[in-house]
C-alpha atoms as a printed R data frame, in Angstrom:
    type eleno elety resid chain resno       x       y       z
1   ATOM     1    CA   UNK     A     1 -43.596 -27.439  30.619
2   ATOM     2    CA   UNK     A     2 -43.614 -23.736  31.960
3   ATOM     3    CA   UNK     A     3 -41.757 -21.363  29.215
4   ATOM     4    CA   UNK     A     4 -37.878 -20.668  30.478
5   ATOM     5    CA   UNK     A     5 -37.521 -16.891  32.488
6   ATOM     6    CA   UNK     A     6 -34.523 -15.593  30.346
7   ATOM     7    CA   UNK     A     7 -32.863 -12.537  31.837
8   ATOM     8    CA   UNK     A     8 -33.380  -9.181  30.654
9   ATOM     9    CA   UNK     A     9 -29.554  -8.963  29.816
10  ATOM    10    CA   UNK     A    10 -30.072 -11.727  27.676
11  ATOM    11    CA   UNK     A    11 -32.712 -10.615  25.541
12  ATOM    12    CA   UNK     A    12 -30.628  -7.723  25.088
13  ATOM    13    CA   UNK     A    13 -27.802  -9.751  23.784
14  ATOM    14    CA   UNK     A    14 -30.290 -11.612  21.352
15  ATOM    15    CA   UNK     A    15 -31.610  -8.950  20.060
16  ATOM    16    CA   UNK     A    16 -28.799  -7.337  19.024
17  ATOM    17    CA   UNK     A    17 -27.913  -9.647  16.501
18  ATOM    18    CA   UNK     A    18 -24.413  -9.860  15.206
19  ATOM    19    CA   UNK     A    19 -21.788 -10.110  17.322
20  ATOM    20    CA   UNK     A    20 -19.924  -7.148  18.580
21  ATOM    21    CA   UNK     A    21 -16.431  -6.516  17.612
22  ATOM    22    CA   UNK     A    22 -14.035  -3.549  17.956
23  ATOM    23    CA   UNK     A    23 -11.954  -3.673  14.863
24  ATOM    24    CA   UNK     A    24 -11.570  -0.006  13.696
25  ATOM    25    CA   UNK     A    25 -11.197   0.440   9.815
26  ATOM    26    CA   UNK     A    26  -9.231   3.164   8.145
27  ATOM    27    CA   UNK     A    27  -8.166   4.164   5.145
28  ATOM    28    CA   UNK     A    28  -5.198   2.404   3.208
29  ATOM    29    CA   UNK     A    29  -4.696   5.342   0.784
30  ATOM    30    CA   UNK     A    30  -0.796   4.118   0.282
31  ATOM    31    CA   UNK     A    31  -1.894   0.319  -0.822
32  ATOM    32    CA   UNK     A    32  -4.642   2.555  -2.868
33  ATOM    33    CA   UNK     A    33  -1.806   4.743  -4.935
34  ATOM    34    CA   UNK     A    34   0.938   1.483  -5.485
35  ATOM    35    CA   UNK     A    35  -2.067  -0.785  -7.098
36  ATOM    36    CA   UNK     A    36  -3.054   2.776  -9.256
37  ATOM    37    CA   UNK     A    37   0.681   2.811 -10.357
38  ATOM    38    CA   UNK     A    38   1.718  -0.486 -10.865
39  ATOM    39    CA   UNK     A    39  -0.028  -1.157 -14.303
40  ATOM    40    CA   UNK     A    40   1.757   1.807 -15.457
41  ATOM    41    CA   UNK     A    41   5.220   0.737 -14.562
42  ATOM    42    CA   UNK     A    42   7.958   0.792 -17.752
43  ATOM    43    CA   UNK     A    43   8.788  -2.610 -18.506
44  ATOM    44    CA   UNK     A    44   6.175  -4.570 -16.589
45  ATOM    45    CA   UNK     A    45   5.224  -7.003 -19.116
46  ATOM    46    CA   UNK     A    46   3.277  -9.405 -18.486
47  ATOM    47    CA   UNK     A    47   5.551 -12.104 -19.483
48  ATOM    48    CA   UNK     A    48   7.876 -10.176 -16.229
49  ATOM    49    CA   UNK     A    49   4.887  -9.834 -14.228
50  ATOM    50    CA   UNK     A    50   4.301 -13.967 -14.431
51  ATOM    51    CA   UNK     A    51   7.658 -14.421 -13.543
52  ATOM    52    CA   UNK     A    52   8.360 -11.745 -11.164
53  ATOM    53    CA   UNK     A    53   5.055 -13.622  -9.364
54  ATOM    54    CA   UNK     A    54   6.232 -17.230  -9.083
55  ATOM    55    CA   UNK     A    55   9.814 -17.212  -8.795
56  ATOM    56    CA   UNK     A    56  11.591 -17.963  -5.027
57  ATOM    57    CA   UNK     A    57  14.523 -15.954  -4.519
58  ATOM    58    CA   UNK     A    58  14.251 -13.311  -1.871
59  ATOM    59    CA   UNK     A    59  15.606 -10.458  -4.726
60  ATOM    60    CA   UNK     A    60  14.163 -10.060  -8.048
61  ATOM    61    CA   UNK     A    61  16.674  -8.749 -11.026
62  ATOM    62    CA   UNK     A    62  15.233  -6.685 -13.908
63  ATOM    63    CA   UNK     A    63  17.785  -4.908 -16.762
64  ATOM    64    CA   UNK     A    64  17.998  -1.263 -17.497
65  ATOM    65    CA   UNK     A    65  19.838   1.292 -19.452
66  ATOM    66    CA   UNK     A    66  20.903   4.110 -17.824
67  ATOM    67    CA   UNK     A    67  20.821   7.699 -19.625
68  ATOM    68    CA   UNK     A    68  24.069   8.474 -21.230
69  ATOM    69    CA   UNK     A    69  25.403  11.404 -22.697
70  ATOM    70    CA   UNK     A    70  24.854  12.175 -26.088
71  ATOM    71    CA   UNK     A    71  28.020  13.385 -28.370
72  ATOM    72    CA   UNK     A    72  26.857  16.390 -31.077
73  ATOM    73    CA   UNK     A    73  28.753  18.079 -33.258
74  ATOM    74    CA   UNK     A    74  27.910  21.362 -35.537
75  ATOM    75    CA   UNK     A    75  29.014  19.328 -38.711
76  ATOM    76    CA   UNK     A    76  28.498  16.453 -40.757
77  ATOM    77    CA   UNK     A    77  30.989  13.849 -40.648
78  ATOM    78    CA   UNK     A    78  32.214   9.875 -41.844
79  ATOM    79    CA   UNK     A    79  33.746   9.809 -38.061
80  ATOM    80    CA   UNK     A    80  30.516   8.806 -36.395
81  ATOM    81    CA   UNK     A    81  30.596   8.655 -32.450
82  ATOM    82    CA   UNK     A    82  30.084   5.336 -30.662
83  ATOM    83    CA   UNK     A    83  27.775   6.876 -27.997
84  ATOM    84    CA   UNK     A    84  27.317   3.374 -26.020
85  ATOM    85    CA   UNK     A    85  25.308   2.401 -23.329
86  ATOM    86    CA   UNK     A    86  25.835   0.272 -20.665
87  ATOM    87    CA   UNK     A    87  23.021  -1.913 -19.209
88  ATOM    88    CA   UNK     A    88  22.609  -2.321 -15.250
89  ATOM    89    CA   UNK     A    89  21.018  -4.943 -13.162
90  ATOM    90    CA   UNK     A    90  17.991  -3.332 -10.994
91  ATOM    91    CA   UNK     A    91  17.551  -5.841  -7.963
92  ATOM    92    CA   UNK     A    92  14.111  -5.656  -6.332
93  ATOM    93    CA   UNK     A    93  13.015  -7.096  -2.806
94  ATOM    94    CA   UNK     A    94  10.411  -9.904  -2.628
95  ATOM    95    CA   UNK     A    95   8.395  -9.301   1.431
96  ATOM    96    CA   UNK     A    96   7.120 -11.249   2.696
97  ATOM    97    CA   UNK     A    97   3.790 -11.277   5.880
98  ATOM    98    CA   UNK     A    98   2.723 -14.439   7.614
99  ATOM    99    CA   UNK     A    99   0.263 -14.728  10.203
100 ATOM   100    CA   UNK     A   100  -2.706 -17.216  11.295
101 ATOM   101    CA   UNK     A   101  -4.684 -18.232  13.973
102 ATOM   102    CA   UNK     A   102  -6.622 -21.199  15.239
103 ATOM   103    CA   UNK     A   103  -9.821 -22.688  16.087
104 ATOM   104    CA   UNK     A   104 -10.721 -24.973  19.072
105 ATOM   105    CA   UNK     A   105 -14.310 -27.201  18.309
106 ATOM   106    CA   UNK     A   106 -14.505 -26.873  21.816
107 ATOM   107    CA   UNK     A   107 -14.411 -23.353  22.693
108 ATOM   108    CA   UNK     A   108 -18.255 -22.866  20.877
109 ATOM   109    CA   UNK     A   109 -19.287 -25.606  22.762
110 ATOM   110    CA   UNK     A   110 -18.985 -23.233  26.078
111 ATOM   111    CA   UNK     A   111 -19.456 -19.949  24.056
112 ATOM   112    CA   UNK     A   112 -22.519 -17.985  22.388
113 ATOM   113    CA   UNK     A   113 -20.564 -16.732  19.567
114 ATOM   114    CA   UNK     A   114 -20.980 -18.826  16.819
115 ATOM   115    CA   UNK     A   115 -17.710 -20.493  14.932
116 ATOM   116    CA   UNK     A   116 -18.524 -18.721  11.621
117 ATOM   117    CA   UNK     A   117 -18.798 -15.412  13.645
118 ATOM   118    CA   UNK     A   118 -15.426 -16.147  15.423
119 ATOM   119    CA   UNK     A   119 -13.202 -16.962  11.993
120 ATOM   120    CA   UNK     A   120 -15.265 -13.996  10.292
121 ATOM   121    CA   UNK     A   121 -13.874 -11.423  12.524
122 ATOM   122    CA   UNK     A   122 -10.018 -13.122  12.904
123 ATOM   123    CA   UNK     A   123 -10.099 -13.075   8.737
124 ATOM   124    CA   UNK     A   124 -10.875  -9.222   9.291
125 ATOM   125    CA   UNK     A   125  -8.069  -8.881  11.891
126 ATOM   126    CA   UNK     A   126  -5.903 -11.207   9.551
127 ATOM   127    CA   UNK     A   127  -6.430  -8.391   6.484
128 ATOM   128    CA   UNK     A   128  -6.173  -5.654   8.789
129 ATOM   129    CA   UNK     A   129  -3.086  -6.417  10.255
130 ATOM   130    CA   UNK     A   130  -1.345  -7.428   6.696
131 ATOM   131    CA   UNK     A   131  -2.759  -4.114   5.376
132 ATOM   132    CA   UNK     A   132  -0.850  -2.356   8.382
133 ATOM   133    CA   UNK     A   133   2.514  -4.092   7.723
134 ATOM   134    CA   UNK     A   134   2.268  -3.608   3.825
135 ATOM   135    CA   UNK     A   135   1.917  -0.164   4.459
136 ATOM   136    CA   UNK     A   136   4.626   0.416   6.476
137 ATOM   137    CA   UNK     A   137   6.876  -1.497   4.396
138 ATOM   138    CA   UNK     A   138   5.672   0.502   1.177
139 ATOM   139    CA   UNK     A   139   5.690   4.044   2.997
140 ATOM   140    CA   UNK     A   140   9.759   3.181   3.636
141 ATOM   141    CA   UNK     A   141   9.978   2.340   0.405
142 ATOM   142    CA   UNK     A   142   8.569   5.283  -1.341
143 ATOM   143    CA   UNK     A   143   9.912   7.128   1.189
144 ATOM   144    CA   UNK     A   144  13.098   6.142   0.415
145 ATOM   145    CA   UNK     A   145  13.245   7.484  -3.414
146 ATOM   146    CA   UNK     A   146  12.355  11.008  -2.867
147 ATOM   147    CA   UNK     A   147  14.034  12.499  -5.240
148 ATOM   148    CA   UNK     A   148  17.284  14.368  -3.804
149 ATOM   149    CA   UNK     A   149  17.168  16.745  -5.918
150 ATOM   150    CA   UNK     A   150  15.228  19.847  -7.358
151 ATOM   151    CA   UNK     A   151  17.259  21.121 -10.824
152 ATOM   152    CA   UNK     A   152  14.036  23.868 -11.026
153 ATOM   153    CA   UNK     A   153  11.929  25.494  -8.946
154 ATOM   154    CA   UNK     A   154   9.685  27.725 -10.896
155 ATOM   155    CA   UNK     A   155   7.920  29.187  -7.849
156 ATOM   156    CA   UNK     A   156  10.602  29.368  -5.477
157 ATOM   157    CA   UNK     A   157   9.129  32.989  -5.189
158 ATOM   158    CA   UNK     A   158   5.820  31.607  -4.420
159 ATOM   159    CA   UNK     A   159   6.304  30.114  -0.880
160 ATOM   160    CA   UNK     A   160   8.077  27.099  -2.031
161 ATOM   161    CA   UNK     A   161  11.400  26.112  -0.950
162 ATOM   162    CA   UNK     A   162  13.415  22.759  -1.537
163 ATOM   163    CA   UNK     A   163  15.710  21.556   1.277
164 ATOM   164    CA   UNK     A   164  17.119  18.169   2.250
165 ATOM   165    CA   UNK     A   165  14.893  16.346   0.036
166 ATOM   166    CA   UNK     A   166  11.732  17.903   1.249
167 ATOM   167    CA   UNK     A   167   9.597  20.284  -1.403
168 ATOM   168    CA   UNK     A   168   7.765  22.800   1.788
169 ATOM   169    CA   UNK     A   169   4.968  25.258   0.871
170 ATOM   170    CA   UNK     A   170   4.244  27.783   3.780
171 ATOM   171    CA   UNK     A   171   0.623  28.908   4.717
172 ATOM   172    CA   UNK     A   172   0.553  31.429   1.811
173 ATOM   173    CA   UNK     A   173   1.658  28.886  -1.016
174 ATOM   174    CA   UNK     A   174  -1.268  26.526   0.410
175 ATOM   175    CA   UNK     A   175  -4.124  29.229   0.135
176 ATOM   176    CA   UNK     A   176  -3.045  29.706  -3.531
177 ATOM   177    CA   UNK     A   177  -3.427  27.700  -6.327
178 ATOM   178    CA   UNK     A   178  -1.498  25.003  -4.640
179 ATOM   179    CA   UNK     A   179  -2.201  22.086  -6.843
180 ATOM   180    CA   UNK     A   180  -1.224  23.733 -10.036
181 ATOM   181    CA   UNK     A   181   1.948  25.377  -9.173
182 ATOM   182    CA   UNK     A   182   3.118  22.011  -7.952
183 ATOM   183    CA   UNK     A   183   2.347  20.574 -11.434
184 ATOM   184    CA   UNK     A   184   3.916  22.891 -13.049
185 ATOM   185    CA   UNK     A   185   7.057  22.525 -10.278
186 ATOM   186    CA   UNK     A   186   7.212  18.535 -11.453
187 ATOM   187    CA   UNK     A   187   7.395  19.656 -14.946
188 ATOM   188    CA   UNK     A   188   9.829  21.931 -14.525
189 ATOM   189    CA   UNK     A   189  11.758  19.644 -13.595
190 ATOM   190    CA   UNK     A   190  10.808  17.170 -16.555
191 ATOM   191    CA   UNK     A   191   8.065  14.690 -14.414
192 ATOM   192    CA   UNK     A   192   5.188  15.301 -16.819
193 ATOM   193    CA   UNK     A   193   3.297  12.096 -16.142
194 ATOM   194    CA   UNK     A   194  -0.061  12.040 -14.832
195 ATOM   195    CA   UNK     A   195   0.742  12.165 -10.850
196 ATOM   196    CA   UNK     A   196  -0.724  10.111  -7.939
197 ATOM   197    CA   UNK     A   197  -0.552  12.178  -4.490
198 ATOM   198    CA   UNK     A   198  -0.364   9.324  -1.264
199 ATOM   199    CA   UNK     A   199  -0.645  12.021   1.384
200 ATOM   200    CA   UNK     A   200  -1.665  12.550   5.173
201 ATOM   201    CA   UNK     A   201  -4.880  13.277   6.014
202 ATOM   202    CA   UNK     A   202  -4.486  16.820   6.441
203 ATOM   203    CA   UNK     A   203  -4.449  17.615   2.751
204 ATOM   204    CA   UNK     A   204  -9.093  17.121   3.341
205 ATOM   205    CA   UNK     A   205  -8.552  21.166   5.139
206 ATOM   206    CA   UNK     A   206  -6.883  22.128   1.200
207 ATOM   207    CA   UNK     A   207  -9.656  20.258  -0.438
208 ATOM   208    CA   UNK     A   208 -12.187  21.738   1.928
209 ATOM   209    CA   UNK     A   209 -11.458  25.104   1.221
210 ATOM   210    CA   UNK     A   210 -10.982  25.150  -2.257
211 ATOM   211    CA   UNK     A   211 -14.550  23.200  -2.180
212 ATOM   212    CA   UNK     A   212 -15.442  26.314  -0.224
213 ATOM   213    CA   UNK     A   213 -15.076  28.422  -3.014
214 ATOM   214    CA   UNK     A   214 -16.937  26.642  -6.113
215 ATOM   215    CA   UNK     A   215 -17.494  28.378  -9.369
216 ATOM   216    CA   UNK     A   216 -20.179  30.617  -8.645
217 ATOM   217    CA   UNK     A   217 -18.248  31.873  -5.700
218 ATOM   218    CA   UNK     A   218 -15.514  34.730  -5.238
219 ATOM   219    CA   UNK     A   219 -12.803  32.925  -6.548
220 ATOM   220    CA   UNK     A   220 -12.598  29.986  -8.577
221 ATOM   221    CA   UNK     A   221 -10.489  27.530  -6.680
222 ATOM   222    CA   UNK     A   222 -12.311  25.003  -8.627
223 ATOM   223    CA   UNK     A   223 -10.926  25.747 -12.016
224 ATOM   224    CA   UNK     A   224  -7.158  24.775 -11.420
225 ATOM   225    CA   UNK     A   225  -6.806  22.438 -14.438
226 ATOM   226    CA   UNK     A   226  -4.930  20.095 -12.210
227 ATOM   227    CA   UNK     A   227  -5.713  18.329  -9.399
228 ATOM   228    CA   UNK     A   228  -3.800  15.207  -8.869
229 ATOM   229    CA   UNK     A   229  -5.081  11.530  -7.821
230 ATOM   230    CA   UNK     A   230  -5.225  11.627  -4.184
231 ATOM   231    CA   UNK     A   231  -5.053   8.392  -2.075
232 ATOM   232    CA   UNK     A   232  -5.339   9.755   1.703
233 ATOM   233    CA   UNK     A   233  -3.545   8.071   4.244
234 ATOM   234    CA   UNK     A   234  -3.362   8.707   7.929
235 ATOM   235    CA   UNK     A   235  -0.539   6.295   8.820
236 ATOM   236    CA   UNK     A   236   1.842   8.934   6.657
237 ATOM   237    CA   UNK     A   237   3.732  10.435   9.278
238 ATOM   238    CA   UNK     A   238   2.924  14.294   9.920
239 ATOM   239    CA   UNK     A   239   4.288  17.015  11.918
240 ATOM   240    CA   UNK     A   240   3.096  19.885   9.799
241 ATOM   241    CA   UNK     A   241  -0.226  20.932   7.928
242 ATOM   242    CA   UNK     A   242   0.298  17.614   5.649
243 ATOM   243    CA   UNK     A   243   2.939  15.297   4.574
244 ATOM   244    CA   UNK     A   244   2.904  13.548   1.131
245 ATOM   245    CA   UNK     A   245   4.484  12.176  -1.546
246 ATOM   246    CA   UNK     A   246   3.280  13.455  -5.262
247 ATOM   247    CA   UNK     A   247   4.821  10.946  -7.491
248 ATOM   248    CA   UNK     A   248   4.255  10.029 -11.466
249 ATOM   249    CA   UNK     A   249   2.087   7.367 -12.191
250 ATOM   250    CA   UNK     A   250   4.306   3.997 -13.042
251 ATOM   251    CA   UNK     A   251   6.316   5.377 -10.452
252 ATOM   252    CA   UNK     A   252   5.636   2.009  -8.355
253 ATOM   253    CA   UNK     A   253   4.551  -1.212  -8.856
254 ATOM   254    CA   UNK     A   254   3.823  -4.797  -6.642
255 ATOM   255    CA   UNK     A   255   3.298  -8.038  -7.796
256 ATOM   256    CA   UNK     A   256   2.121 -10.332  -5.745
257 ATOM   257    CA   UNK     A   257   4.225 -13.846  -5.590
258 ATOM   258    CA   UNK     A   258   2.702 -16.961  -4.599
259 ATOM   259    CA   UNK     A   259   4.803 -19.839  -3.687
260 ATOM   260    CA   UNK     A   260   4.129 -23.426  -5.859
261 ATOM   261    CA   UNK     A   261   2.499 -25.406  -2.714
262 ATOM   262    CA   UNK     A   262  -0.162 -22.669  -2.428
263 ATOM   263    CA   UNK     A   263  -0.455 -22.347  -6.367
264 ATOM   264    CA   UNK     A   264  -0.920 -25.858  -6.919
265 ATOM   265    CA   UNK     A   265  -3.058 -26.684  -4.194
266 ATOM   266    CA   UNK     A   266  -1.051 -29.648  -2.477
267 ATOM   267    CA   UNK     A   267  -2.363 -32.003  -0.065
268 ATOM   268    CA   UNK     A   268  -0.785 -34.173   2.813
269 ATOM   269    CA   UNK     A   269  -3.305 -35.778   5.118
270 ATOM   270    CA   UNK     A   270  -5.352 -32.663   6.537
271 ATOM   271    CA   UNK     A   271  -3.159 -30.342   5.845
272 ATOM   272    CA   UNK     A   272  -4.240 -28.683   2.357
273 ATOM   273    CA   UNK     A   273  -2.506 -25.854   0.618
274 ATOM   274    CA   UNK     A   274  -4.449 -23.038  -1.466
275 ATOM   275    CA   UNK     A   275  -5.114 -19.284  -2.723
276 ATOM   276    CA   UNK     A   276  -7.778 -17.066  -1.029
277 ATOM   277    CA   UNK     A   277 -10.597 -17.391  -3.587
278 ATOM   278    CA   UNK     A   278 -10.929 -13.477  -3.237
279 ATOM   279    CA   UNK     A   279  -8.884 -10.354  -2.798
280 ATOM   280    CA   UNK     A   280  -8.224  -9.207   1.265
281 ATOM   281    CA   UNK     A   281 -10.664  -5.873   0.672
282 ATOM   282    CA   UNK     A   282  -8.304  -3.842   3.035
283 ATOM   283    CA   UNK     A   283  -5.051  -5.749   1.782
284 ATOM   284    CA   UNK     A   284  -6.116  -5.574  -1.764
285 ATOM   285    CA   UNK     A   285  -4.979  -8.577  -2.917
286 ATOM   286    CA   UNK     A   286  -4.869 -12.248  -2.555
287 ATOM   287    CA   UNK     A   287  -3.144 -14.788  -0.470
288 ATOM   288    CA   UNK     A   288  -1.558 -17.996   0.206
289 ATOM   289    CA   UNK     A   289  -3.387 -20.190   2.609
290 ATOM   290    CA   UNK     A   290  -2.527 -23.093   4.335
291 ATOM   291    CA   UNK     A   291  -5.440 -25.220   6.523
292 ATOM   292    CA   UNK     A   292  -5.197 -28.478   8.665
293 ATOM   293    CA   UNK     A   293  -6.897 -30.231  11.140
294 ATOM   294    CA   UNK     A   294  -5.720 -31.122  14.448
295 ATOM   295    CA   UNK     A   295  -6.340 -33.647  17.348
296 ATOM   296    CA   UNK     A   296  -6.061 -31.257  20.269
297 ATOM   297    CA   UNK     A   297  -6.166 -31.481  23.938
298 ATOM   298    CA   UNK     A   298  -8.093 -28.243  25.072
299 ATOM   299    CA   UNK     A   299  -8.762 -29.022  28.731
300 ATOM   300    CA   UNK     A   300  -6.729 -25.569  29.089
301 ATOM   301    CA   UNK     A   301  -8.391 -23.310  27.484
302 ATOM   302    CA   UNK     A   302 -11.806 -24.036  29.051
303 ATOM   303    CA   UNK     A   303 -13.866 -24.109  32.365
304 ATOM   304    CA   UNK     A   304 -14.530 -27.966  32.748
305 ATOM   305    CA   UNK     A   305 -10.988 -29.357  32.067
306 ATOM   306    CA   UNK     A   306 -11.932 -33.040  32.528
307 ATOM   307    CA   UNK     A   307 -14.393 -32.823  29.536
308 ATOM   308    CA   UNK     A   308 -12.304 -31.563  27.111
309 ATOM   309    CA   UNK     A   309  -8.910 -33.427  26.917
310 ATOM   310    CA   UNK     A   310 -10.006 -35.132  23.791
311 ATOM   311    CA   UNK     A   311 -11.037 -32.343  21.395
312 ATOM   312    CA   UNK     A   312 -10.292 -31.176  17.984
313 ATOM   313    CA   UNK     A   313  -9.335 -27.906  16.052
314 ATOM   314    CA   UNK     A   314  -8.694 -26.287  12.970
315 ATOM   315    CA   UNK     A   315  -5.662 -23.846  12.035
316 ATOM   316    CA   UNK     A   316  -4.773 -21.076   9.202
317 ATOM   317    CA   UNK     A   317  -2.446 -20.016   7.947
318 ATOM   318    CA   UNK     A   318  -1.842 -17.072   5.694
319 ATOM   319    CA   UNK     A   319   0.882 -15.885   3.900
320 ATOM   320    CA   UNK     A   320   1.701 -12.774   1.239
321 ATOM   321    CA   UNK     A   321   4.606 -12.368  -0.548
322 ATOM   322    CA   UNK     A   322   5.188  -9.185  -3.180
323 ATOM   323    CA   UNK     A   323   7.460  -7.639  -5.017
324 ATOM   324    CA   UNK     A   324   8.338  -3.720  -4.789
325 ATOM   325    CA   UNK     A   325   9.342  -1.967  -8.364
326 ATOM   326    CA   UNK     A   326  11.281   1.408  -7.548
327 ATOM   327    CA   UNK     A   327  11.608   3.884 -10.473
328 ATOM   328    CA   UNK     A   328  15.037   3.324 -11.822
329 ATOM   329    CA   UNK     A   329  17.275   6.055 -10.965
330 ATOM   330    CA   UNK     A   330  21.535   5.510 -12.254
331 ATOM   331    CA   UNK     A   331  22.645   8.493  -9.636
332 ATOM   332    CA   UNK     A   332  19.582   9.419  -7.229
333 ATOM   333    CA   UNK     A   333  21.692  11.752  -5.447
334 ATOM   334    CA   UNK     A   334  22.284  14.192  -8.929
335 ATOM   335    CA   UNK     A   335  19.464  12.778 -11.028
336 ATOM   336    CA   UNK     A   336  15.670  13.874 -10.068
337 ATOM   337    CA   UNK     A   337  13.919  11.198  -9.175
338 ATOM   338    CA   UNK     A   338  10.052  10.799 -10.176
339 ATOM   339    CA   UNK     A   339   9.022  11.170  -6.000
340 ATOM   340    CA   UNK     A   340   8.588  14.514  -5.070
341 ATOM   341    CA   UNK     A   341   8.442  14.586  -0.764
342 ATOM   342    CA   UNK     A   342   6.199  17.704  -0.195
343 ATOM   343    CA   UNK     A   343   5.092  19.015   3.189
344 ATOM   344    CA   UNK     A   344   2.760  21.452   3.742
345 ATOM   345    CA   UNK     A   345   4.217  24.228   6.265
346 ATOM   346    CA   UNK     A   346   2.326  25.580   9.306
347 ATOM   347    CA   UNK     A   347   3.435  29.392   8.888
């Protein structure tokens, strides 16, 4: 039997490889600086955390004792102030994503891509897409406790200026030693944790030129003693030079909640419940998922419709719930709040 003529195109295509896809990756730098905070968050124990992951309600309740005001006197005295607290309830938000997609036996019947190809790239499209959401849910949220107020400003005479919860350094603050004098801004204002910075992508031009000038150079840029954790993001919305949020580590924090079903791996029939055995890479962590296998007519979906009223198929689905920590804050509007909103100005 003579040797089959394949088309050039087609050794093309064979050669090649893998299969093409178009899915774009990015950087997640707001998922990055929430998982960098959360084992720092006050109170997270991990007899909270284990609860805070399993249980159902759609708020979570933790206790806290607000700040009170201390009574002091100049003498000694048997009349000894009560100086009570008052505990608060801090109520939390369990999110929640769901998404999935299915699989038609038939459609790699009538299809060079293979079926482990095809679910490879929807699980990428799967964690892309949940990575998008979680961001935008987290960027409101962090968003959303910038602190309101400033009490100090220890370089308001260096190009820094606070207004309507925004901290803005013009041109000539960001050629200095920008870094530092926002360090020492936070602790002028008492935030004298270590800091994580989730900030646009714009902030790479500060970094470039302070790289620019290195230790053996003119000035030493280099030497600033602080430089905080940066976790670049270019989903943070920016009209200006860059747009962050510099905020003190344990700040934040997300535990992931996974419902019993998916915990305990139940089973009905085909339909089987379970957790991812790894962490989503661009998600960062892992999920519920739910499988089954169908009976399925699929005449529609390809060329020969007589052939393929009797198929089969398989379907995912995937779901992430999570719970956002805030800091806890008794007055945000008079009390500074660990979230400093800063924006770097473009004169």
């Amino acid at each position: 039997m003579a040797d089959r003529i394949l088309d050039p195109t087609v050794l093309l295509t064979k050669q090649a490889g893998d299969t093409l896809t178009e899915i774009r990756d990015t950087n997640y730098g707001i998922l990055r600086s929430i998982e960098a905070s959360t084992p720092f968050y006050k109170g997270l124990t991990s007899e909270l955390r284990d609860f805070a992951s399993k249980q159902m309600d759609r708020t979570f309740q933790m206790s806290a004792i607000p700040e009170s005001v201390i009574t002091t006197t100049e003498s000694e005295t048997f009349d000894i102030p009560s100086n009570l607290s008052e505990s608060e309830i801090v109520t939390a938000t369990v999110y929640s994503l769901f998404s999935g997609f299915k699989a038609y036996d038939a459609m790699f019947g009538e299809n060079d891509i293979a079926r482990q190809e095809y679910i490879k790239n929807k699980m990428e499209e799967i964690d892309k897409a949940f990575a998008l959401a979680k961001t935008n849910t987290f960027l409101t949220v962090i968003d959303g406790q910038k602190t309101q107020v400033l009490s100090q400003n220890a370089a308001a005479n260096k190009g820094y200026s606070f207004a309507a919860s925004v901290l803005t350094a013009n041109l000539n603050a960001q050629a200095r030693r920008i870094f530092p004098d926002l360090n020492v801004i936070m602790q002028d204002n008492g935030l004298e944790m270590e800091k994580l910075f989730a900030v646009s992508t714009g902030i790479k031009i500060l970094e470039n030129f302070t790289e620019m000038y290195g230790a053996a150079n003119a000035q030493n840029l280099q030497g600033q003693d602080f430089i905080p954790q940066m976790h670049v993001d270019n989903r943070i919305t920016n009209t200006a030079n860059f747009t962050g949020y510099l905020f003190e580590k344990g700040a934040f924090a997300s535990i992931d909640n996974i419902k019993w079903d998916f915990l305990n791996g139940s089973q009905v029939g085909e339909a089987v419940f379970g957790v991812s055995n790894n962490i989503l890479p661009k998600l960062g962590s892992q999920v519920g998922v739910y499988s089954n296998r169908f009976l399925n007519d699929s005449s529609a979906l390809m060329d020969n419709t007589a052939s393929w009223k009797m198929s089969t198929g398989e379907e995912w689905g995937f779901l992430h719930r999570y719970v956002v920590l805030t800091p806890y804050n008794s007055d945000i509007s008079t009390r500074v709040n660990p979230v400093v909103k800063i924006v770097g100005g473009t004169v």
